[in-house]
N, C-alpha and C positions, 0 to 999 in steps of 0.2 A: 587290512594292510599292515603287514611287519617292516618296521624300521629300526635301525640302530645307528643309537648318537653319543659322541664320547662326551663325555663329564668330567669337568676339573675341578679339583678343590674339596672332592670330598674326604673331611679326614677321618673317618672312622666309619665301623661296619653297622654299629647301631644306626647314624643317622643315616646311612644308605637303606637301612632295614625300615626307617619311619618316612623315607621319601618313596621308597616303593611303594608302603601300605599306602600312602596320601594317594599317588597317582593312581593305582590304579584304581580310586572310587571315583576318580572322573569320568565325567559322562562323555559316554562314546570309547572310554579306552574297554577294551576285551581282557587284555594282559599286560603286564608290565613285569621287569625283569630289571634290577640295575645292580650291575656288579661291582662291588668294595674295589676285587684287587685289578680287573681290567680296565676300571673305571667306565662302564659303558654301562648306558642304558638302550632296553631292545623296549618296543613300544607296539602291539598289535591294538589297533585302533579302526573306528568307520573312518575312510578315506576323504569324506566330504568334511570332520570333524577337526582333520590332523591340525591345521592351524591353531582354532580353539584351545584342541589338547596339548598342543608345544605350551601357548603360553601361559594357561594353567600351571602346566609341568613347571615352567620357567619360575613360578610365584612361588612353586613350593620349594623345589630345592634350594632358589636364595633366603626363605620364610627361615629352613632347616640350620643351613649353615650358611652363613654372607659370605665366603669363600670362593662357593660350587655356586657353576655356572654348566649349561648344557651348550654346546658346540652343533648347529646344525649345521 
């Protein structure tokens, strides 16, 4: 199942670049995608998983930058 969620507060393309590698070694994500300048992350993930993987997701990109925040 592919999803897309906008992201705020990420300020630079590196920590976009280390929150992607993070998420996508979560279990159950398939792919992971989150763009610097659209600010959006796209999330192919198992469907029974998605919760889990949001709040995973959630741990890493405030872990990366205390700024970003994902917007479901």
């Amino acid at each position: 199942m592919k999803k897309t969620y906008k992201i705020t507060g990420v300020d630079c393309a590196n920590c976009a670049a280390k929150m992607e590698q993070q998420i996508s070694k979560i279990d159950g994500v398939n792919s992971c995608s989150l763009s610097f300048v659209l600010q959006k992350l796209t999330l192919d993930c198992e469907p029974e998983k998605l919760g889990d993987v949001l709040g995973a997701a959630s741990s890493i990109v405030k872990k990366i930058d205390r700024g970003a925040k994902i917007l479901y």
